[in-house]
C-alpha positions in Angstrom: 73.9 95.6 110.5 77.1 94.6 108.9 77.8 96.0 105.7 80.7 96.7 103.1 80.7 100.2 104.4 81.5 100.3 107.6 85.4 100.9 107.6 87.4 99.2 110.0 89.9 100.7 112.3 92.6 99.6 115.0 93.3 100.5 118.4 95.9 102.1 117.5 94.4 104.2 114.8 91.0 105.0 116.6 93.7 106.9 119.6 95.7 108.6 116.9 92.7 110.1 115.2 91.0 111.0 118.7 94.5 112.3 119.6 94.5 114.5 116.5 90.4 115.3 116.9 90.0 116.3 120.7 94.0 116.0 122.0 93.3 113.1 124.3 94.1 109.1 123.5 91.6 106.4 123.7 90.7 104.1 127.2 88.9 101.7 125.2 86.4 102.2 122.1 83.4 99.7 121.7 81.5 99.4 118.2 77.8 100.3 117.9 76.6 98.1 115.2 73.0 99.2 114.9 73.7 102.2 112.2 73.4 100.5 108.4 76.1 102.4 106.6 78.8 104.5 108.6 80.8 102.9 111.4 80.5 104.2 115.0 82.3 103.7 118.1 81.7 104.9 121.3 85.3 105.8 122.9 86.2 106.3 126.6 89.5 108.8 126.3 92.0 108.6 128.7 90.8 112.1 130.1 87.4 110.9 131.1 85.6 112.5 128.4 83.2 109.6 126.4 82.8 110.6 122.9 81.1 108.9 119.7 83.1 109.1 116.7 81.0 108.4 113.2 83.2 107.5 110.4 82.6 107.9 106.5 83.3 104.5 104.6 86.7 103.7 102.9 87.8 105.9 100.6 88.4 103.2 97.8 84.7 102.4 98.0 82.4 103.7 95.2 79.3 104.7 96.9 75.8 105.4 95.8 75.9 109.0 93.8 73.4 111.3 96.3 76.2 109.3 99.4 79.4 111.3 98.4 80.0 113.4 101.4 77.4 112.5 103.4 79.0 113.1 106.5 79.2 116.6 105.7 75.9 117.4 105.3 75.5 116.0 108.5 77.6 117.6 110.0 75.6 121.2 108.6 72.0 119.5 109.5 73.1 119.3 112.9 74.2 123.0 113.4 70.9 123.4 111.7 68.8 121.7 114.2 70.5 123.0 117.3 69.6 126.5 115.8 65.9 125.3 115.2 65.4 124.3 119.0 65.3 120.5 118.0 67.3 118.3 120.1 70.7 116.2 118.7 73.6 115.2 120.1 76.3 118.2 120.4 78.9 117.8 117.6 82.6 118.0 118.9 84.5 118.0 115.8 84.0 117.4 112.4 87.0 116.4 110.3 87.0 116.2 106.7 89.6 114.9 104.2 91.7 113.6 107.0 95.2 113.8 105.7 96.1 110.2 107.8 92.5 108.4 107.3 91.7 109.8 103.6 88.2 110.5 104.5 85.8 112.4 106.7 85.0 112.0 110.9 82.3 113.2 113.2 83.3 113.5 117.0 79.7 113.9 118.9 78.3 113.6 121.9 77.2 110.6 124.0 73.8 109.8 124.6 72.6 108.5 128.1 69.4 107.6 126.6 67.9 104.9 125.1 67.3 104.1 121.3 62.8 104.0 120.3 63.9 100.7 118.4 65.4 98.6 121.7 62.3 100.1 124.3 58.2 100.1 123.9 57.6 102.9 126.8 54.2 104.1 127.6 52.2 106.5 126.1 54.1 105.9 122.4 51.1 108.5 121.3 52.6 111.0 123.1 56.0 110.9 122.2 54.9 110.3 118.7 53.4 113.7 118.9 56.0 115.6 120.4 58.0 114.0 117.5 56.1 115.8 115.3 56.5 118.8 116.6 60.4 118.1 116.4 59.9 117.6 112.4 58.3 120.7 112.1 61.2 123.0 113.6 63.6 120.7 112.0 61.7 121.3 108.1 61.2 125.2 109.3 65.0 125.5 108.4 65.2 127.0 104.6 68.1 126.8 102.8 69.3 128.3 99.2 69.5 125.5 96.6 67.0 122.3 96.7 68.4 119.0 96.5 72.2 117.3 97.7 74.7 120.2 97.6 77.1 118.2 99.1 76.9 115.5 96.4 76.6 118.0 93.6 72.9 116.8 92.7 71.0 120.0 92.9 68.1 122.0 90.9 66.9 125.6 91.2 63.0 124.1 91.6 62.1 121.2 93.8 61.0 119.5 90.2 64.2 119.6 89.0 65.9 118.7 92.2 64.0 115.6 92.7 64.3 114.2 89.9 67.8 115.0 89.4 68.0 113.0 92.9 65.8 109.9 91.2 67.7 110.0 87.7 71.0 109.4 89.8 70.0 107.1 91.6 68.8 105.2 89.1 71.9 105.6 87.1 73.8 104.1 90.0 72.2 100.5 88.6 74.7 100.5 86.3 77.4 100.0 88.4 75.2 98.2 90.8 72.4 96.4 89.7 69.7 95.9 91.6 66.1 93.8 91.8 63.7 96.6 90.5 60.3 96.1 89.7 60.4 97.5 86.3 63.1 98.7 84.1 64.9 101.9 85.1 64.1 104.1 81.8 60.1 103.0 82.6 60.7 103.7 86.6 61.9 107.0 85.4 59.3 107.8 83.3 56.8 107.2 85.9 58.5 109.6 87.9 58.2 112.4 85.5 54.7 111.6 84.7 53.6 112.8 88.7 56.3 115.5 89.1 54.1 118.3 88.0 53.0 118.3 91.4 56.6 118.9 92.5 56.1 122.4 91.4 53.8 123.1 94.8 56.9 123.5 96.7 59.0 126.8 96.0 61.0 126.8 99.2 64.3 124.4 100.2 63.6 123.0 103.5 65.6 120.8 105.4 64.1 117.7 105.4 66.0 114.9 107.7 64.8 111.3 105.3 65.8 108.9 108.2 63.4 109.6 111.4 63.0 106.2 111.8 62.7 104.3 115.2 66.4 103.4 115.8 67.2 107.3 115.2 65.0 108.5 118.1 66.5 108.1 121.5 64.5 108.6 124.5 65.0 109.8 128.0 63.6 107.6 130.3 64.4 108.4 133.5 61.3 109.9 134.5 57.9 110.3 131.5 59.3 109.2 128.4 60.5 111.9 126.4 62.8 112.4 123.1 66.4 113.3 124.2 67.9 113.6 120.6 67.2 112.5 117.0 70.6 111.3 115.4 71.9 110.1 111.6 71.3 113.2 110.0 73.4 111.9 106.7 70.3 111.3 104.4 69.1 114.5 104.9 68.5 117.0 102.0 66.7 120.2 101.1 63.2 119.8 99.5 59.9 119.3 100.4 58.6 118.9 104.1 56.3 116.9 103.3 58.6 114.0 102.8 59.4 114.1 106.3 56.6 111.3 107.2 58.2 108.4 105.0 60.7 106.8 107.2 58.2 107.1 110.2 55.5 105.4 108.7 57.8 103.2 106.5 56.0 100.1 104.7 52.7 101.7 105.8 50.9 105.0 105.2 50.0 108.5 106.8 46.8 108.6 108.2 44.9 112.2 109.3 44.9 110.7 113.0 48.3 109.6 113.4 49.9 111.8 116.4 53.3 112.5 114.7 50.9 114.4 112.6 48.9 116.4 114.8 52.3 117.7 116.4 53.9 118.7 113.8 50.3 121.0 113.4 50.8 122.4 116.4 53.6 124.1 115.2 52.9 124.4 111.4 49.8 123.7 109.2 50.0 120.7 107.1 46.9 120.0 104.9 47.0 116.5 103.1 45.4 117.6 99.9 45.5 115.3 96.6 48.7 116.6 95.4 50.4 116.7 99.0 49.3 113.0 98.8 50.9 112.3 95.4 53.8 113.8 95.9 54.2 112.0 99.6 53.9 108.4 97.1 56.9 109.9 95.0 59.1 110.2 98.3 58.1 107.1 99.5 58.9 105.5 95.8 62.3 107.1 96.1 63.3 105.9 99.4 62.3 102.3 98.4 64.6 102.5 95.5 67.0 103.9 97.5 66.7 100.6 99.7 67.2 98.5 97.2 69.8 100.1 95.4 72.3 100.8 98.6 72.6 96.6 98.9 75.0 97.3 95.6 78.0 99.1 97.7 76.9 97.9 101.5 76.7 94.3 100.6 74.3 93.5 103.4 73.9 89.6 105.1 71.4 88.0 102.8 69.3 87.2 106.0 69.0 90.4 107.5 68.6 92.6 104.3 66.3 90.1 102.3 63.3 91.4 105.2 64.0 94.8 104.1 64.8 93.8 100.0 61.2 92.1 99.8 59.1 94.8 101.6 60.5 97.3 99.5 60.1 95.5 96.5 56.2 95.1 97.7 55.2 98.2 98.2 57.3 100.1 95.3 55.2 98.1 92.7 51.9 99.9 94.8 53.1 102.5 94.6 54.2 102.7 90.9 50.6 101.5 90.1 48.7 104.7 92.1 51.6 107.0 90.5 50.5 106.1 87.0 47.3 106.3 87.7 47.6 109.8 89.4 
C-alpha cells in the first residue's frame, strides 16, 4: 500500500547506498509494495548477489511516537530470533544514521518463498500450528526493560510500560487527529481502569505485534512449511500474550485454534480471565494504533477506509467489555 512513508529513491542513489552497504552496485532494483510503512526493494547487484534493502521513512517526516527508530529494533529482534531457533531472513547490514541518506537501512536476505497472504496451501491447520510454536521461541526471548527502548517509551513494570505506550500514542492525536470512538482523556481512562491486570506479567519478553498473514512466507516446494517470519519493526518487550492479536486480527482467540496448541507445545499458555482481559487491552491498542498511523502514512482513502472502519468496529467492543471488566 502506498503511503506518505515510504521514501523514495533513484537509481542512482539505491547503487550508491548498496555500494557503501555491501561494496557492489545495483543490476536493477524492483519495489515490493505490499509492506504499509517502510519502503523495500529487492536489488539484483552487479555481483550476482540479490539483496532486499528496507528503508526508514524520510527524515523530515514526523512519525508516530512508539515509530522513532523502528528499524533498529528490528534490526535487534532479528538477532533475537535467529538466536531463539525461529526462522527470518539473514540480516546483511544494518546502517543507521546514514551520513548521505539521513536515516537508517536494513540489507537482508531474499526470500525464495512465498508470502501466506498471496497463497491458500493445504493443510492451513498445520502450518498454523507450527506457527505457534514459532511465537513461542520468539516470546521465550527476555530482555531488561519492558516497553520501546528504541523510542524511549519504557517502564520498569509491564503496567507502566503499556500504558506509557497507550498515553503516547494517544498524545500523537494532537498532531494527528484521528476518528476515535471516544475522546482520548476517556479512551485513556479506560485503559487504566483494566491495567491492574498488567501487573501478572513481571518478565520483558519479546513480543513480535505484526504476525500477520503477509509477514509469513512459506516454502512450498514440497509440504507447505514456514520459511521465515519478516517485519519485525512493531515489535516490543511485554507480555507474550499479546502475540495472538495480529493473527486473529478483527476476530478472537479461541481454545481450539491451532496457532494455539503449538505454541503449547513448546510453552504453557492458560487463557484465564485476566489473561483474557489483558489480550482485549492489546487488541484495543493495536486498533488505535491503526487508526492513528493514517495521520503520518496518509493511506488511499479506498484501500485504508476497509481497515479505518473495522477498526473503528471492533475498538468500540472492545472498550465496552474493558469497562465492564
Amino acid at each position: 500500500m502506498n503511503s506518505r512513508t515510504k521514501r523514495r529513491l533513484s537509481g542512482a542513489e539505491l547503487d550508491a547506498l548498496a555500494r557503501r552497504a555491501l561494496g557492489a552496485g545495483v543490476a536493477s532494483a524492483t519495489e515490493l509494495t505490499d509492506g504499509f510503512a517502510n519502503a523495500v526493494w529487492r536489488l539484483a547487484l552487479d555481483d550476482g548477489r540479490e539483496v532486499v534493502l528496507k528503508l526508514s521513512p524520510p527524515p523530515e517526516l514526523d512519525q508516530l511516537s512508539y515509530e522513532r527508530n523502528l528499524l533498529r529494533m528490528e534490526a535487534a529482534a532479528y538477532e533475537h530470533a535467529l538466536k531463539a531457533g525461529v526462522p527470518v531472513p539473514s540480516l546483511l547490514r544494518a546502517g543507521f544514521d546514514d551520513p548521505v541518506l539521513g536515516g537508517d537501512y536494513l540489507m537482508l536476505s531474499v526470500l525464495d518463498g512465498v508470502s501466506w497472504n498471496a497463497v491458500k496451501p493445504d493443510g492451513e491447520d498445520t502450518l498454523r500450528r507450527e506457527l505457534g510454536r514459532h511465537l513461542a521461541r520468539f516470546n521465550a526471548v527476555t530482555g531488561e526493560v519492558f516497553g520501546y527502548p528504541h523510542a524511549g517509551i519504557v517502564g520498569a513494570t509491564w503496567r507502566e510500560a503499556f500504558l506509557a505506550m497507550v498515553a503516547a500514542l494517544l498524545g500523537d492525536t494532537v498532531r494527528y487527529p484521528a476518528p476515535l470512538p471516544r475522546p482520548a482523556a476517556e479512551l485513556m481512562a479506560v485503559f487504566e481502569a483494566a491495567s491492574p491486570v498488567l501487573g501478572e506479567v513481571t518478565t520483558p519478553r519479546l513480543v513480535h505485534f505484526d504476525v500477520w498473514a503477509g509477514n509469513v512466507f512459506l516454502d512450498l516446494s514440497g509440504p507447505p512449511r514456514i520459511q521465515a517470519i519478516i517485519d519485525h519493526e512493531r515489535a516490543f518487550w511485554g507480555d507474550p500474550i499479546a502475540e495472538f492479536v495480529t493473527p486473529t486480527i478483527f476476530g478472537e482467540l479461541r481454545e481450539d485454534d491451532p496457532l494455539l496448541a503449538g505454541y503449547r507445545e513448546v510453552t504453557p499458555l492458560e487463557l484465564t480471565p485476566s489473561a483474557l482481559t489483558r489480550l482485549d487491552l492489546y487488541r484495543a491498542y493495536l486498533y488505535l494504533i491503526l487508526l492513528i498511523e493514517n495521520g503520518p502514512r496518509q493511506y488511499p482513502e479506498k484501500e485504508y477506509a476497509r481497515v479505518r472502519d473495522g477498526s473503528l468496529a471492533a475498538l468500540d467492543v472492545l472498550l465496552a467489555r474493558l469497562t465492564r471488566a
